[in-house]
N, CA and C of each residue as an Amber inpcrd file, in Angstrom:
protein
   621
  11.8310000  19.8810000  -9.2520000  11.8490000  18.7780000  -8.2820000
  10.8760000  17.6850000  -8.6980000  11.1030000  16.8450000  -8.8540000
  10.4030000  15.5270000  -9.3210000   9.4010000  14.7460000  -8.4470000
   8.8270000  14.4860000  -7.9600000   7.5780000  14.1410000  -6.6920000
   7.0840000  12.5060000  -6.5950000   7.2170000  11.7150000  -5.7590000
   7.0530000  10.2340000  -6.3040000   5.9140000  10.5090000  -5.0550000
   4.2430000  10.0130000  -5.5490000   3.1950000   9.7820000  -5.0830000
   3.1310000   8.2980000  -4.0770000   2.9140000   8.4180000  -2.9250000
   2.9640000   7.3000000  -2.5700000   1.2170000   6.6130000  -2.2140000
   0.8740000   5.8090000  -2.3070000  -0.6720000   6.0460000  -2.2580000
  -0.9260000   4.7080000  -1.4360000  -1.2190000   4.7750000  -0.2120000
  -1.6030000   3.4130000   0.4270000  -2.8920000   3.5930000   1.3430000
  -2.8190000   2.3810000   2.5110000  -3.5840000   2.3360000   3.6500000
  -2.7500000   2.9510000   4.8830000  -3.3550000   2.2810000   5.5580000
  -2.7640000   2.7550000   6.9980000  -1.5280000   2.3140000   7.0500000
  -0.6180000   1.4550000   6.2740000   0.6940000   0.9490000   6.7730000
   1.4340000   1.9210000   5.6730000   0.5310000   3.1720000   4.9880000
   1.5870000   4.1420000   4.6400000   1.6600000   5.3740000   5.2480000
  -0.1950000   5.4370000   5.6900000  -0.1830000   6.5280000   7.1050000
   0.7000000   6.0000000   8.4000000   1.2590000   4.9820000   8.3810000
   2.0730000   4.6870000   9.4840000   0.9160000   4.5320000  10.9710000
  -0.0820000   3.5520000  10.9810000  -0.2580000   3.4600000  11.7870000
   0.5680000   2.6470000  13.0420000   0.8710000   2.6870000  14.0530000
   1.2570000   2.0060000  15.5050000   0.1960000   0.6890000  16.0290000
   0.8200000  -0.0810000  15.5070000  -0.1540000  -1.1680000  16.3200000
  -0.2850000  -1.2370000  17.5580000   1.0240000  -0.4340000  18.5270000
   1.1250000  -1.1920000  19.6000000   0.3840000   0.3980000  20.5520000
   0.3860000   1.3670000  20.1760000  -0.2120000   2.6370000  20.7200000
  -1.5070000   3.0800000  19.9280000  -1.9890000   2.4740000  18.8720000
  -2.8350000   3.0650000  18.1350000  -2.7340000   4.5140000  17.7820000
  -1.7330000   5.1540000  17.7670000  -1.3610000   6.2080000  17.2850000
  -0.5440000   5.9960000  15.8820000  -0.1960000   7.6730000  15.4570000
   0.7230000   7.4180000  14.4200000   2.4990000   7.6290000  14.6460000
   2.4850000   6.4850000  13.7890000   4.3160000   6.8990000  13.5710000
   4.6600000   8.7010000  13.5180000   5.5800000   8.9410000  13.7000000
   6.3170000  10.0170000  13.4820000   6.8770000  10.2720000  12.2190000
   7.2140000  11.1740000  11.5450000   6.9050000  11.5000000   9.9850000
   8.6250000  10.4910000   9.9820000   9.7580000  10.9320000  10.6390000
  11.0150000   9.8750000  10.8390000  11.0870000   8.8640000  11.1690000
   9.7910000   8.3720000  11.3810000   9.4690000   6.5200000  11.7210000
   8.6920000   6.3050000  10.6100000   7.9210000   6.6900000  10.2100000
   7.2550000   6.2000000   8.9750000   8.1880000   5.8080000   7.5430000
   7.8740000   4.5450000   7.1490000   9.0750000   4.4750000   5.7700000
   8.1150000   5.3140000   4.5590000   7.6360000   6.1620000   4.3580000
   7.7910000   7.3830000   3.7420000   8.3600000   8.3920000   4.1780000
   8.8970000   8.6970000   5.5040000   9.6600000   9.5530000   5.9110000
  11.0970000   8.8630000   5.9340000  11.2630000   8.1240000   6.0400000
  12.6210000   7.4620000   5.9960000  13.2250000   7.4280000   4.6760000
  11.9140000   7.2150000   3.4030000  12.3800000   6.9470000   1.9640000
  12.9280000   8.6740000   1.4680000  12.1180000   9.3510000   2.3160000
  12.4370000  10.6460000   2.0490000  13.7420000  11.2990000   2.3860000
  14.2580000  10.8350000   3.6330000  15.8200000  11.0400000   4.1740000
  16.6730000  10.3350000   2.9210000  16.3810000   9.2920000   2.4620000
  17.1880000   8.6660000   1.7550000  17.4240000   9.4480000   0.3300000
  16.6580000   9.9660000   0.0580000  16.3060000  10.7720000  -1.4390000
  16.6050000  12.2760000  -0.9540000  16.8080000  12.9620000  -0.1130000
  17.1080000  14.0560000  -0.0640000  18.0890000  14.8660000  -0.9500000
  18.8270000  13.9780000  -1.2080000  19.8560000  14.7410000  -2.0350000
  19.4570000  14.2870000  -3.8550000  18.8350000  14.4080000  -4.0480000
  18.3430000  13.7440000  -4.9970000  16.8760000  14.7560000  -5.6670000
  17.3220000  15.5850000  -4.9800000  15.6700000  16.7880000  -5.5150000
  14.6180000  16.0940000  -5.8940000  14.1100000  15.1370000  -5.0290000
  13.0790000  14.0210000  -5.3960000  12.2240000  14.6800000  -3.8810000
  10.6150000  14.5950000  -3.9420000   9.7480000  15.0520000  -3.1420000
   8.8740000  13.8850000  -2.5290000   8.9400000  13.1840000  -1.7660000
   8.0010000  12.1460000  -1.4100000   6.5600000  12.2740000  -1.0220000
   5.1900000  12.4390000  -1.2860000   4.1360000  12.9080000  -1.4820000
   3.5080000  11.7110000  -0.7950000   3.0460000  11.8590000   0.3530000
   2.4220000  10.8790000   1.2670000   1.4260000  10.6180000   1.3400000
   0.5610000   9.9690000   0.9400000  -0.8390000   9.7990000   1.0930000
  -1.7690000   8.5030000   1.3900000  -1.2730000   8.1170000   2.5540000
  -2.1370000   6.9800000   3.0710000  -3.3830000   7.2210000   3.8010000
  -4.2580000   6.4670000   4.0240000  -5.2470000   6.3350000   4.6210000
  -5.5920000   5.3010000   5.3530000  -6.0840000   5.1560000   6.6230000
  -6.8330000   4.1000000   7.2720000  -7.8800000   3.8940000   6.3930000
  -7.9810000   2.0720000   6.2890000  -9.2360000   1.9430000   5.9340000
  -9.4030000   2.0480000   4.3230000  -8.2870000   2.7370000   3.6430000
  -8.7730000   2.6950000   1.9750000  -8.7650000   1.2940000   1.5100000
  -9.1650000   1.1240000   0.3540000  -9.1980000   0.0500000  -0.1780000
  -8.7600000   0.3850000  -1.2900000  -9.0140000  -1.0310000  -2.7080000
  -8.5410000  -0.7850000  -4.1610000 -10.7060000   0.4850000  -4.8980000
 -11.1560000  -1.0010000  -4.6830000 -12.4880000  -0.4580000  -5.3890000
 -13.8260000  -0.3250000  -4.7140000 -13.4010000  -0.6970000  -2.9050000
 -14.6240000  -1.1470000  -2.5980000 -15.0720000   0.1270000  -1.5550000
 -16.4100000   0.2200000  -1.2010000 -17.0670000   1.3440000  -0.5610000
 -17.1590000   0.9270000   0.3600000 -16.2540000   1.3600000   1.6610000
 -16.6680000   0.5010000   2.7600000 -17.9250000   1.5260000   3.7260000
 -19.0210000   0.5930000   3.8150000 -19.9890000   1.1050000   4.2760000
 -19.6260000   1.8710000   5.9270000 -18.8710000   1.1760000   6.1600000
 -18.6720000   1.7190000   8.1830000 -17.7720000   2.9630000   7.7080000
 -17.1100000   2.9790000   6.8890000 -15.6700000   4.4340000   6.7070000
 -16.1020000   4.5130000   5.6140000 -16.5330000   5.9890000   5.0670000
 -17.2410000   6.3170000   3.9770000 -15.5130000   7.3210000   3.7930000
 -15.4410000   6.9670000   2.3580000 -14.5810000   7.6190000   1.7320000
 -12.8860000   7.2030000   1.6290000 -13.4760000   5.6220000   1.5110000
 -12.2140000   4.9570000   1.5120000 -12.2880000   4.0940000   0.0130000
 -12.6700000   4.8450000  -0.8520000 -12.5520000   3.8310000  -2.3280000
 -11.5570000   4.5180000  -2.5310000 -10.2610000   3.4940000  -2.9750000
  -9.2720000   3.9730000  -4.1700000  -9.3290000   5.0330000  -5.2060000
 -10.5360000   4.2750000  -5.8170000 -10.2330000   4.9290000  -7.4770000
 -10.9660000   5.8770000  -7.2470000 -11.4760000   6.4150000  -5.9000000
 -12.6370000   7.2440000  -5.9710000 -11.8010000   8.7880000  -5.6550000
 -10.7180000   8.2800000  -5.2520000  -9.8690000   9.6330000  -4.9240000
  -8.5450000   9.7900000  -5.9270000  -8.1250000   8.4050000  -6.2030000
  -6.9070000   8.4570000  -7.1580000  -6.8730000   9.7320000  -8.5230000
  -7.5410000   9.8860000  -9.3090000  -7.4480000  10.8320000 -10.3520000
  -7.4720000  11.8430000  -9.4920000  -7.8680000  12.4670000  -8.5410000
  -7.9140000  13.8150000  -7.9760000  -6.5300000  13.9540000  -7.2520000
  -5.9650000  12.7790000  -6.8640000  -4.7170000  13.2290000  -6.1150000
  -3.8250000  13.1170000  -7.6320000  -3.6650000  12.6560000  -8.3560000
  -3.1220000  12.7950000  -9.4410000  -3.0780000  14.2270000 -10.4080000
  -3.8290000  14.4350000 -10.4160000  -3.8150000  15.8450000 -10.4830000
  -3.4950000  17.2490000  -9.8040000  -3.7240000  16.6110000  -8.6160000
  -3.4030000  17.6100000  -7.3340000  -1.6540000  17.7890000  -7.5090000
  -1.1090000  16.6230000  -7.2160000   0.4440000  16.5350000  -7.2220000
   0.9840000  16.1290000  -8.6190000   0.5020000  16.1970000  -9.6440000
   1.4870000  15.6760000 -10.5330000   2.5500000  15.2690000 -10.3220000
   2.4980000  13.8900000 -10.1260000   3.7970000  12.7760000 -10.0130000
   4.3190000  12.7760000 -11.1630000   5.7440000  12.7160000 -10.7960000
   6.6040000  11.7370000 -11.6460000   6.8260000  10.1900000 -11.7400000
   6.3870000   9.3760000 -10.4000000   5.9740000   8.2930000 -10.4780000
   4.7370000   8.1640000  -8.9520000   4.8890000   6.8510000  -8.9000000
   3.9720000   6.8090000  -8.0460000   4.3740000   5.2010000  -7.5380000
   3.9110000   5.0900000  -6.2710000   3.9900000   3.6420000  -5.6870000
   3.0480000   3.4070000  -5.0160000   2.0880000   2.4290000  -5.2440000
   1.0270000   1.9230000  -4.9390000   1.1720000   0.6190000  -4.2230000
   0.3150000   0.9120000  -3.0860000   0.2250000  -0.5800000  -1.7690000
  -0.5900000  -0.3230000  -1.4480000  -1.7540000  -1.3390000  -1.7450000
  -3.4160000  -1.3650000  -1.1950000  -3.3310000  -3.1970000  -1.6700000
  -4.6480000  -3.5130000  -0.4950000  -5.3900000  -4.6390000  -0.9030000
  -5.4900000  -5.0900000   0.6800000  -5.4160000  -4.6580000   1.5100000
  -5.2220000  -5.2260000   3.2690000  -6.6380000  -4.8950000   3.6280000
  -7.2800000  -4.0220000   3.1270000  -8.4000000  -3.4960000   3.8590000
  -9.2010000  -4.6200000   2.3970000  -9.1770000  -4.6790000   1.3900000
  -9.9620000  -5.0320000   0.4860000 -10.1420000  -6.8360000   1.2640000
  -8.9810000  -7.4640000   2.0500000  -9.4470000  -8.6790000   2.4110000
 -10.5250000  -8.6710000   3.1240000 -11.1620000  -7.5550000   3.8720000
 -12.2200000  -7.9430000   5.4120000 -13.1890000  -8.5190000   4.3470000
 -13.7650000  -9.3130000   5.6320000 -15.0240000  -9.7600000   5.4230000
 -16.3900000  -9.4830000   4.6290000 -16.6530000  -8.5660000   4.7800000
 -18.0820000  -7.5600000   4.4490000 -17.7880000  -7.5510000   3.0450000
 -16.4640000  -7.6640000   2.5170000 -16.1150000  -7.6750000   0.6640000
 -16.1700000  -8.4770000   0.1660000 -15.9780000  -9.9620000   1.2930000
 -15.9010000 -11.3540000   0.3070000 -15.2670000 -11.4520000  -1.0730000
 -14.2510000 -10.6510000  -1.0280000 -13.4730000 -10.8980000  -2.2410000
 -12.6140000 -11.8500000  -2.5210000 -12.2910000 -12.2960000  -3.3760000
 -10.6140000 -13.0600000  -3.8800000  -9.3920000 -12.2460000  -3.9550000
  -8.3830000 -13.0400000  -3.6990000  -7.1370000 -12.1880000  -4.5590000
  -7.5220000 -11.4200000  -6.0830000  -7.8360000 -12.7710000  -6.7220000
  -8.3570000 -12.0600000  -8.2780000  -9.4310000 -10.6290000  -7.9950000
 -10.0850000 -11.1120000  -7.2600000 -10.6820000  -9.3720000  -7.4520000
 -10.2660000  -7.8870000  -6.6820000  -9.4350000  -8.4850000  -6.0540000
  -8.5780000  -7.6500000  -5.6470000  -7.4660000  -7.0020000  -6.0940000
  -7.0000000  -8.2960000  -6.8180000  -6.1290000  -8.1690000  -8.5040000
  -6.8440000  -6.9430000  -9.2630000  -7.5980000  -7.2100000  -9.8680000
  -8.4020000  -6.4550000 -10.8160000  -8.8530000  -5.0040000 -10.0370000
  -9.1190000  -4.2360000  -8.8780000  -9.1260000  -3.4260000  -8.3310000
  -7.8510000  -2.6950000  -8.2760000  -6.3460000  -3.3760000  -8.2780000
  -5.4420000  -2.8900000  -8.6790000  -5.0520000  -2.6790000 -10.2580000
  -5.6670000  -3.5660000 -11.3960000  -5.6130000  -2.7850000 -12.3710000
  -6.6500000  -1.7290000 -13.1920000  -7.4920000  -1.6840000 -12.1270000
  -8.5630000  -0.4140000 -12.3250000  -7.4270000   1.1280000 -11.9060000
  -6.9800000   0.6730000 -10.5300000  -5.9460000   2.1750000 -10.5630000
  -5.0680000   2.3770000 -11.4810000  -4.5120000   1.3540000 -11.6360000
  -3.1910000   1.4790000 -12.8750000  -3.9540000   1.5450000 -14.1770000
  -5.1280000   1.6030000 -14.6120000  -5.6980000   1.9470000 -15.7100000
  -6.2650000   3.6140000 -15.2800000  -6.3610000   4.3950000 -14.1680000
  -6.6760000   5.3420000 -13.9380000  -5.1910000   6.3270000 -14.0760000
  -3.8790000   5.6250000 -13.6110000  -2.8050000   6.0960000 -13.6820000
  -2.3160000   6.4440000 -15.2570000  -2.6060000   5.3590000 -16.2680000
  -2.4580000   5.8500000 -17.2110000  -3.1090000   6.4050000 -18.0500000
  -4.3790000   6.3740000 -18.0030000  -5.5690000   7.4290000 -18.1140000
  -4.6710000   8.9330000 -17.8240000  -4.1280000   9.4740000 -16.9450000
  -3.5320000  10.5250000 -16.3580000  -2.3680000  10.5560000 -17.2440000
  -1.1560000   9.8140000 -17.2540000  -0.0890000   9.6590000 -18.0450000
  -0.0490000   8.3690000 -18.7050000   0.1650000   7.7110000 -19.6420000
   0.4990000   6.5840000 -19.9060000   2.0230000   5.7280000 -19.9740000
   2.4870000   6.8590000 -19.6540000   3.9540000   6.1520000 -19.4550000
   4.6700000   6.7860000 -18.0960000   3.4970000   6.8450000 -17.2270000
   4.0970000   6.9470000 -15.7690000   4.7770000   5.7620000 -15.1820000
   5.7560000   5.8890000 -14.3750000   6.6150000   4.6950000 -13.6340000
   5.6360000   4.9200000 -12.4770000   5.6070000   3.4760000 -11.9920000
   4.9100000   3.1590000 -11.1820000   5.6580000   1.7360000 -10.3880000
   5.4160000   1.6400000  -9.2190000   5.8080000   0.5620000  -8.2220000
   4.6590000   0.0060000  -7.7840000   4.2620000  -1.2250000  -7.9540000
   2.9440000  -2.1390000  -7.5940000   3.4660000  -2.8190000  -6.5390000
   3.2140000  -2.7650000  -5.1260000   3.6610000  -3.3700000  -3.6560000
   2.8590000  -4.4930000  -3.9010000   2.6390000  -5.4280000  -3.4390000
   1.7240000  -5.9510000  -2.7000000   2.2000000  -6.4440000  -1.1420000
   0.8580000  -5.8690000  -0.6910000   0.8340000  -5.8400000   0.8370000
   1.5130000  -6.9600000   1.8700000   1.7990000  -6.5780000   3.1810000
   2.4310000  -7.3160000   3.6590000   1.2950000  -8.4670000   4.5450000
   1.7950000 -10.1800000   4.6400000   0.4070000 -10.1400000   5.1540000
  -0.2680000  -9.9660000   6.1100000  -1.7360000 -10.8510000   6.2930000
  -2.2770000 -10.3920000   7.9540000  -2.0010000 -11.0520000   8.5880000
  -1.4810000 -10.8730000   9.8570000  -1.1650000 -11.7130000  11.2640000
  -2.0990000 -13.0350000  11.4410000  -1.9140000 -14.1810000  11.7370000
  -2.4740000 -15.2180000  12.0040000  -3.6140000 -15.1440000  13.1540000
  -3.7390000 -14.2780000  13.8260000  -4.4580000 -13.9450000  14.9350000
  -5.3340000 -12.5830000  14.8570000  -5.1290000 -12.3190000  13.2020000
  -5.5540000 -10.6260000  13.6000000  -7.3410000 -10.9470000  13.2940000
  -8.4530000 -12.0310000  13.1480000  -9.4230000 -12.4800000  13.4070000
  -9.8400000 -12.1090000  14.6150000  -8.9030000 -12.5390000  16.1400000
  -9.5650000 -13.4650000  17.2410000  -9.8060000 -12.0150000  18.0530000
 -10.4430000 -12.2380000  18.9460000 -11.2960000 -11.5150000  20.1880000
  -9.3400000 -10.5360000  20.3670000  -9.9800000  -9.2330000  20.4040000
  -8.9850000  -8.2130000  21.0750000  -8.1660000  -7.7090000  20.0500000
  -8.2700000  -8.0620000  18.5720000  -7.7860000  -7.6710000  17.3880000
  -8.6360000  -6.9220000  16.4370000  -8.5910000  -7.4970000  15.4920000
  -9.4810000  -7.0120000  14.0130000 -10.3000000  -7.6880000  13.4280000
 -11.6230000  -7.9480000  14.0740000 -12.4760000  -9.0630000  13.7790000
 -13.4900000  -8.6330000  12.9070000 -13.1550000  -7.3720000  11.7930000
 -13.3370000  -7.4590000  10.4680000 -12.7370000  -8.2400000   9.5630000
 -11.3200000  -8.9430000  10.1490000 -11.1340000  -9.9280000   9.4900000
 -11.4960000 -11.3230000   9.5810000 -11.4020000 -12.2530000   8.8370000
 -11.3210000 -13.7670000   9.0370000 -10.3720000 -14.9180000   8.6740000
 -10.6170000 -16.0240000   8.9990000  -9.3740000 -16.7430000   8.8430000
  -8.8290000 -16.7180000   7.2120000 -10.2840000 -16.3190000   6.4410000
  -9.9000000 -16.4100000   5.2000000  -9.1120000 -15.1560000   4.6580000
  -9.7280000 -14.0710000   5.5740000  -8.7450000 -12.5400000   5.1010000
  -7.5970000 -13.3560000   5.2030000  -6.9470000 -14.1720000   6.1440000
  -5.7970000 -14.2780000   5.9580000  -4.7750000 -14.8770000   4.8460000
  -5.9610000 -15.5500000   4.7990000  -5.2560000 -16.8570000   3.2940000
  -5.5440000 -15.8150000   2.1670000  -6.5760000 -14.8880000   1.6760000
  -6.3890000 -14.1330000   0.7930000  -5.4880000 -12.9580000   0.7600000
  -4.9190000 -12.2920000   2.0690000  -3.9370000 -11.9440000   2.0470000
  -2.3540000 -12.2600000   1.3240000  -2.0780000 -13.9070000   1.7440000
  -1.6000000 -14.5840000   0.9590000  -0.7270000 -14.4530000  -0.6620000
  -2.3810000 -14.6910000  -0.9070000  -2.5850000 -14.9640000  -2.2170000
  -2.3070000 -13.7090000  -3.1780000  -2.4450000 -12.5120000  -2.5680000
  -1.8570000 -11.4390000  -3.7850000  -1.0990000 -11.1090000  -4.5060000
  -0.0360000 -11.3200000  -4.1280000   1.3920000 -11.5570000  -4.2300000
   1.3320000 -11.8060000  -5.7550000   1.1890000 -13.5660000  -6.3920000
   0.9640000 -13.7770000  -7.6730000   0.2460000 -13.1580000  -8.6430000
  -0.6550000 -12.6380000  -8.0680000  -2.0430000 -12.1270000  -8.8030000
  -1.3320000 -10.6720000  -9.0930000  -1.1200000  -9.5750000  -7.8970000
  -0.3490000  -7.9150000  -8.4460000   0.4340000  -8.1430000  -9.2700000
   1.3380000  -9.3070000  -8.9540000   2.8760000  -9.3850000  -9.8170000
   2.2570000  -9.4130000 -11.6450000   1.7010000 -10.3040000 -11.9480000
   0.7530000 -10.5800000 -13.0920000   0.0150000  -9.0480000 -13.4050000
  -0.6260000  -8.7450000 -13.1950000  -1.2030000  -7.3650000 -13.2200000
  -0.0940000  -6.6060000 -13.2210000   0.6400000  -6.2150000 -12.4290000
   1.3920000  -4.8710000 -13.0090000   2.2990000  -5.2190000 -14.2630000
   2.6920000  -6.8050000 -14.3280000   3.7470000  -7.3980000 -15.7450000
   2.7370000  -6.5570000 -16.9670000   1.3360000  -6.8670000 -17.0470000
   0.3430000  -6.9390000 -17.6480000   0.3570000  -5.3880000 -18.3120000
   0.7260000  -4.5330000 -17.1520000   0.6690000  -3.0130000 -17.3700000
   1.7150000  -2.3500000 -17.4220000   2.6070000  -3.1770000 -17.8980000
   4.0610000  -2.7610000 -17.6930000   4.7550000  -1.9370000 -16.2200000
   4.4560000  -2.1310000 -15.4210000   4.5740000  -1.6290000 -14.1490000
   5.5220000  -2.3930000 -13.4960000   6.8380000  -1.8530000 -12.5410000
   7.0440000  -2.5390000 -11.4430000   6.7350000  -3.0350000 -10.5240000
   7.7030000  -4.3250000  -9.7160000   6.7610000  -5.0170000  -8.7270000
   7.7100000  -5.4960000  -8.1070000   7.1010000  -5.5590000  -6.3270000
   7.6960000  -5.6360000  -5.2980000   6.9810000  -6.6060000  -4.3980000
   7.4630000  -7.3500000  -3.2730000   6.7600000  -7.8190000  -2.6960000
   6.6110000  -7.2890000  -0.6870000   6.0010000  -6.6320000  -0.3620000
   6.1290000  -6.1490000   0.9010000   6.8550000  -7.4430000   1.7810000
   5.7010000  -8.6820000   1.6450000   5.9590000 -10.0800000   2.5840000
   7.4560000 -10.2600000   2.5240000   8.1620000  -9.5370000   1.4570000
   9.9480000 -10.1840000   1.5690000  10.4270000  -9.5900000   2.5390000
  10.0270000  -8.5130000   3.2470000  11.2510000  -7.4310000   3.6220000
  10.3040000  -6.9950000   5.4590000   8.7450000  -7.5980000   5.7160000
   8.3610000  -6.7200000   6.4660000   7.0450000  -7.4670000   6.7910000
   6.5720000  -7.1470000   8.3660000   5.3360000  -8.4040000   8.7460000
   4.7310000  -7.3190000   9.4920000   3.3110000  -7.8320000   9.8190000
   2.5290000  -7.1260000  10.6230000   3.1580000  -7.3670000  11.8380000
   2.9320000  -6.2260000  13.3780000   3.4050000  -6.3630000  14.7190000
   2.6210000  -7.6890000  15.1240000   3.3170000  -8.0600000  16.0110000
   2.6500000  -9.2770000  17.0160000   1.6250000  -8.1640000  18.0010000
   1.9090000  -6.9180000  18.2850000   1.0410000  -6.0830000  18.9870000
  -0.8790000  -5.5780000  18.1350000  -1.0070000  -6.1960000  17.1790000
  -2.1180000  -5.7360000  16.4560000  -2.7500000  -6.9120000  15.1750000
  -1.4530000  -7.7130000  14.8280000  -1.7650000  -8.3450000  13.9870000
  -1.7890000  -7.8870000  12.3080000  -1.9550000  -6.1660000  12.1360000
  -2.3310000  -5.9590000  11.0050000  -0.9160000  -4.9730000  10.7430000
  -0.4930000  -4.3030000  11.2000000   0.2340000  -3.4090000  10.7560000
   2.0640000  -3.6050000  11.2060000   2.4170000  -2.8010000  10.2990000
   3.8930000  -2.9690000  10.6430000   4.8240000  -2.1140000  11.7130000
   5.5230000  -2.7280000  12.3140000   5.7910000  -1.6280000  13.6440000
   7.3580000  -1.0690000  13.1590000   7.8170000  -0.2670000  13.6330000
   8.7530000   0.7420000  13.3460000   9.9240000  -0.2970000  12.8630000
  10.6230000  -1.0890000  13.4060000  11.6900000  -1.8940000  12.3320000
  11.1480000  -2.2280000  11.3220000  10.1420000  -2.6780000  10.7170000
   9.4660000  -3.0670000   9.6130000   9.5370000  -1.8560000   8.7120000
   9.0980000  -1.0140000   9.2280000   8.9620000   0.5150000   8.3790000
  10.3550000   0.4590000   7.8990000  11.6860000   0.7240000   8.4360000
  12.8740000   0.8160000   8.5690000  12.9350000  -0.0930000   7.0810000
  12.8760000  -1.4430000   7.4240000  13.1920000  -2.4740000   6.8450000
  12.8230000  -2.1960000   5.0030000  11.4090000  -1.9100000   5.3260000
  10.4240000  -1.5690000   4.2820000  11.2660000  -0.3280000   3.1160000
  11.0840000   0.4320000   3.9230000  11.9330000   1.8910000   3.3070000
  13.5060000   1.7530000   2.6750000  13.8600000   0.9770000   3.2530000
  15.1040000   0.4650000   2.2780000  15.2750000  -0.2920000   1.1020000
  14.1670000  -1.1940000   1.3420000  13.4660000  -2.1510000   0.3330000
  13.0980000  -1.1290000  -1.2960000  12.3360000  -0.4390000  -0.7500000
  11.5500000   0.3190000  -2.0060000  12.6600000   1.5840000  -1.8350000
  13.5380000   1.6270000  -1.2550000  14.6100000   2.8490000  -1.5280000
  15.2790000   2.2470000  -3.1270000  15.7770000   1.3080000  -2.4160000
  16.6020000  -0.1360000  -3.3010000  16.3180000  -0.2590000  -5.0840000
  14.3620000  -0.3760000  -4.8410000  13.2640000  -1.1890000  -5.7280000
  13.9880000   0.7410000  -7.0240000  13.5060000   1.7970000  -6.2020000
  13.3290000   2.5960000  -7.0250000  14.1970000   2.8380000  -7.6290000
  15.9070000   2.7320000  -6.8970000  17.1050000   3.7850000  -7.3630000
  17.1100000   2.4540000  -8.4530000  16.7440000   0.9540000  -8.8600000
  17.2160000   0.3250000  -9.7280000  16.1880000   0.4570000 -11.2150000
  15.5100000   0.7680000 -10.4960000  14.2700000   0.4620000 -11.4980000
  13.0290000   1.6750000 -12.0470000  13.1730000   2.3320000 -11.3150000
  12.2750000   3.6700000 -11.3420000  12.9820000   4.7740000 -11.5990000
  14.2110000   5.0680000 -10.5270000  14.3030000   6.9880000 -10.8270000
  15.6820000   6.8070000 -11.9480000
């Protein structure tokens, strides 16, 4: 059985903007990508987190660096590929980052991925963006107006980076938006939406 690693934030743990709970493993588009692949002896390997990032240590949630867990889950599951969507948590504030260095935090994993294999298939997402409001009083005011514009901006920068690493590339923003209930995350049609998207991305290009 062949195993495709999925490795994100909270919009792969399926968080609920509008309950602060989690999706249901059949609402989540890793559970949905998984219905779709069933017949296909393909294993979908879920592993999101609230709060991860690409490279950065976030001081309030200890144990949310990327690369700090990536080789260990790589080993744990030996993938046959893997699909990677991070950089939402890398916009807050407290990181003051750019796209570009957020860029470059994504080709630190994909240099850890092939460190592991070098001719692993891989899917480079970039994230969907942040809500125009997910700043203001009653939201996510780890972000700022600028998380938002650097949200944006990834898009060009992953696409470049994974060309760079020979990697595939997708864009979340085509297919899927944060809820109007939270600002940051995607609510169950989005998932839907999403999961067809990268159903699509893989059967052409990956498996």
């Amino acid at each position: 059985m062949k195993q495709i690693l999925c490795f994100g934030d909270s919009n792969t743990w399926g968080l609920d903007g509008e309950t602060g709970k989690r999706f249901s493993w059949e609402e989540r588009w890793t559970g949905i990508l998984q219905e779709k692949l069933v017949d296909r002896d393909i294993r979908i390997v879920e592993e999101g987190l609230c709060g991860r990032t690409t490279i950065f240590e976030d001081p309030l949630r200890l144990g949310r660096r990327g690369t700090e867990l990536l080789p260990t889950l790589l080993e744990t599951h030996t993938p046959d590929a893997v699909v990677l969507m991070l950089g939402t948590n890398d916009c807050k504030t407290i990181f003051g980052a750019s796209a570009e260095i957020i860029g470059k935090g994504i080709a630190r994993l994909l240099e850890q991925i092939n460190q592991y294999a070098d001719k692993m298939k891989v899917l480079v997402i970039s994230p969907i963006y942040l809500g125009e409001k997910v700043w203001q009083d009653g939201y996510d005011q780890e972000f700022s107006t600028e998380s938002v514009e650097v949200s944006k901006k990834l898009e060009p920068v992953y696409e470049k980076v994974a060309g760079k690493y020979g990697k595939r590339f997708m864009r979340a923003a085509d297919y899927a938006g944060p809820s109007e209930a939270d600002q940051e995350h995607m609510d169950g049609q989005s998932h839907k939406i999403l999961a067809d998207a990268i159903y699509r991305k893989l059967e052409a290009e990956i498996l």
